[in-house]
VMD Tcl script that draws the C-alpha trace (Angstrom):
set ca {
  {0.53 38.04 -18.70}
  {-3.10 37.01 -17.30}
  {-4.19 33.47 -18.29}
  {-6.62 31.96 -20.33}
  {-8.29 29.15 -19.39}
  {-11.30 27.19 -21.71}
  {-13.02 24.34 -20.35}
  {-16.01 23.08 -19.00}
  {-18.14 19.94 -17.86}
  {-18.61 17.27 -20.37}
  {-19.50 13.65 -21.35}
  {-17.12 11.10 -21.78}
  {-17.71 11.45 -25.88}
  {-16.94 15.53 -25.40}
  {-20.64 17.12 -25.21}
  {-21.23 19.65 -22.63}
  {-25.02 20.04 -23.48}
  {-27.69 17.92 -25.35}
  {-28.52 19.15 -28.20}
  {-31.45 21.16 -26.48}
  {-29.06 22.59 -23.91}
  {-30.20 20.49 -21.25}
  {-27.51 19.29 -18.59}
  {-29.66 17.22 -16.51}
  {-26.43 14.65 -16.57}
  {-24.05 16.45 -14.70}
  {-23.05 15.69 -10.95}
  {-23.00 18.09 -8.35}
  {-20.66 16.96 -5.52}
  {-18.28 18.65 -2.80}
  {-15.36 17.59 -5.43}
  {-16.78 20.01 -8.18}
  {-17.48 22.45 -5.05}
  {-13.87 22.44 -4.08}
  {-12.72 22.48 -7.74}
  {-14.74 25.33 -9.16}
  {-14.53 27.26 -6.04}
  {-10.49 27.42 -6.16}
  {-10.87 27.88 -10.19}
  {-13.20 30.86 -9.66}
  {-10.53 32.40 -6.83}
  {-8.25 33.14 -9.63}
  {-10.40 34.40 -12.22}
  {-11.58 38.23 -12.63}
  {-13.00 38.15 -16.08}
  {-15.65 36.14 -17.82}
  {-15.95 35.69 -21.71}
  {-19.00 33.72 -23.54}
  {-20.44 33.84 -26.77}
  {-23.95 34.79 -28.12}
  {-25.58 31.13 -28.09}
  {-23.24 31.04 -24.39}
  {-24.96 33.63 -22.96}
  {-28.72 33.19 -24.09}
  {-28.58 29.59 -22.54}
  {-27.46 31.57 -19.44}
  {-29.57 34.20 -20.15}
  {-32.72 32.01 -20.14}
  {-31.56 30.15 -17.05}
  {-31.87 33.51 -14.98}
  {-28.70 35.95 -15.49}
  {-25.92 35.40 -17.93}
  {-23.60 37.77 -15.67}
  {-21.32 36.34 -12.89}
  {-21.16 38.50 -9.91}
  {-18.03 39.69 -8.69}
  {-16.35 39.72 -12.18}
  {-15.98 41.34 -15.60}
  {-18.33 39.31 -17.77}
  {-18.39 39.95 -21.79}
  {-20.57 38.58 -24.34}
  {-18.80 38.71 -28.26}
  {-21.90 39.20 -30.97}
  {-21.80 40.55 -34.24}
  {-26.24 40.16 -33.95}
  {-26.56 42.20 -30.49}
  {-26.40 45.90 -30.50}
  {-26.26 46.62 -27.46}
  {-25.24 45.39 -23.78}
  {-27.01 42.57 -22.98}
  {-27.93 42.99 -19.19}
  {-26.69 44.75 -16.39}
  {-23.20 43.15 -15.48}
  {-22.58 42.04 -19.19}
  {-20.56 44.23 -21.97}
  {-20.90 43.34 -25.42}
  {-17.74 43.16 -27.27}
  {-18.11 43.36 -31.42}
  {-14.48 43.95 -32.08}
  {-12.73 41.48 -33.02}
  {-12.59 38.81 -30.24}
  {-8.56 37.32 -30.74}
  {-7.70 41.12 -31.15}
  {-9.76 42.06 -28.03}
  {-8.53 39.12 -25.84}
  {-5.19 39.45 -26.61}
  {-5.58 43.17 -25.17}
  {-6.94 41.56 -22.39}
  {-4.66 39.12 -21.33}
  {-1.70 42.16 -21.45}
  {-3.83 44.15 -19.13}
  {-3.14 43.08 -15.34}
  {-5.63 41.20 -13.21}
  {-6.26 37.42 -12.75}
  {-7.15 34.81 -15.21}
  {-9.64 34.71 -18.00}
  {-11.91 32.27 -18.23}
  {-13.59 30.85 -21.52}
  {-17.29 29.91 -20.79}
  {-19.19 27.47 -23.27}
  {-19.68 26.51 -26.26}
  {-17.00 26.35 -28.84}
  {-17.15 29.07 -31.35}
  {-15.49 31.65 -29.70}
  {-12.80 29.23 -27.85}
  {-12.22 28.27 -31.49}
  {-11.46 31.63 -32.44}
  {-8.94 31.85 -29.34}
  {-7.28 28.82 -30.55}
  {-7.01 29.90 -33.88}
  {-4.81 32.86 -32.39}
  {-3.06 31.14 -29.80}
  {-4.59 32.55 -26.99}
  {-5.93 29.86 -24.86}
  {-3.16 28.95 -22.20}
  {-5.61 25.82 -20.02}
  {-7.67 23.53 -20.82}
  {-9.75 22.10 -17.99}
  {-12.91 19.33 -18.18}
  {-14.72 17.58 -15.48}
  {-15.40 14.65 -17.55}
  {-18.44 12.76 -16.62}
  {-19.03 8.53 -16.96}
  {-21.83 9.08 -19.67}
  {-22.26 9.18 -23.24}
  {-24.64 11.32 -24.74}
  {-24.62 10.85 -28.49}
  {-24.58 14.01 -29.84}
  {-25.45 17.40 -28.23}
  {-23.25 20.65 -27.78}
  {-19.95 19.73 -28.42}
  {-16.77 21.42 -26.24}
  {-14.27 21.45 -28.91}
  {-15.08 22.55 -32.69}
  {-13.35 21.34 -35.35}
  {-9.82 23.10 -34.91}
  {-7.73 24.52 -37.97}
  {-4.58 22.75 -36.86}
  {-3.10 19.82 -34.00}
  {-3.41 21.43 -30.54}
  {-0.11 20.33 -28.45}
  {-1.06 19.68 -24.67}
  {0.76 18.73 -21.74}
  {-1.07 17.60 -18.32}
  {-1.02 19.78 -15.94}
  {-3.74 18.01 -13.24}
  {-5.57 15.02 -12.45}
  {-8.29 13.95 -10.23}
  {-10.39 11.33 -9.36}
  {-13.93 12.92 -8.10}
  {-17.14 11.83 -6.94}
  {-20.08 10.39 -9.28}
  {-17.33 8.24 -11.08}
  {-16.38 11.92 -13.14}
  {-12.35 12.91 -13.41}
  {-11.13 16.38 -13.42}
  {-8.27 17.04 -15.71}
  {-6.27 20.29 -16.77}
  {-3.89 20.75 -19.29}
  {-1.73 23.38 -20.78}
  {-1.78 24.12 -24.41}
  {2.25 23.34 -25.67}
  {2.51 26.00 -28.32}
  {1.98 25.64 -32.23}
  {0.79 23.00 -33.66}
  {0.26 21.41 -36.91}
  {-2.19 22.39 -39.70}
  {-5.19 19.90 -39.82}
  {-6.72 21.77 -43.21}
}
mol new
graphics top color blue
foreach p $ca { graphics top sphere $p radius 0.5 }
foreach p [lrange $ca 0 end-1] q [lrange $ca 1 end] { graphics top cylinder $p $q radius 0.2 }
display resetview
């Protein structure tokens, strides 16, 4: 079964954006080189959510080249761009069909809305975050509040340039109800 992964860049206190979208904090280096460019090795499908995809979107093309990229919106009506497939099914149903098909990993881009939704179903396998030395204070946030605990176990960790550490973990199964 492919794999899931959600994750992303983010500030120490768990923002991946201000709250205008900006991400004039992050670090570039040859560590996040080296990191992404092994991540993106494995994966052969991109999924992102409306608000995902017009932050993309307005920073040139919200497709990745070289990869299946879907956008999940109930408000579009019809594919996005070139290189992007709207999905309005249902998006655990959908994913879940996804990760039976064969191929390489999945990857979760963005904001939380839809990674909640993948959660909620228990279809998120990794959870990866180049965590940066800064706190922003409020802004885009990578996790939503979640329905329930979220088990996970450490997979990797890495000390990288820019004083930022890369960590991956993998999601432990069930976990307990937080409502």
């Amino acid at each position: 079964m492919r794999k899931v992964t959600y994750g992303a860049a983010c500030s120490f206190d768990g923002y991946i954006a201000r709250a205008d979208g900006a991400v004039d904090w992050l670090h570039w280096s040859d560590d996040v080189l080296r990191l992404t460019s092994a991540y993106w090795d494995g994966i052969d499908t991109v999924l992102m959510g409306r608000k995902t995809y017009e932050m993309a979107r307005a920073l040139g093309s919200g497709a990745y080249p070289g990869v299946e990229n879907f956008v999940f919106s109930r408000t579009l009506h019809e594919d996005p761009e070139p290189g992007m497939r709207l999905v309005r099914d249902d998006a655990s149903q959908f994913v879940d069909r996804l990760k039976r098909q064969s191929g390489r990993g999945i990857c979760v881009m963005g904001g939380g809305a839809l990674a909640r939704t993948l959660f909620e179903a228990d279809l998120i396998d990794e959870v990866g975050a180049n965590i940066h030395p800064v706190l922003l204070g409020g802004g885009v946030r990578l996790f939503q509040r979640l329905p329930r605990e979220i088990r996970l176990e450490l997979l990797q960790l890495e000390r990288i340039a820019g004083g930022c550490v890369y960590v991956l973990y993998g999601v432990r199964g069930k976990g307990r109800s937080t409502t």
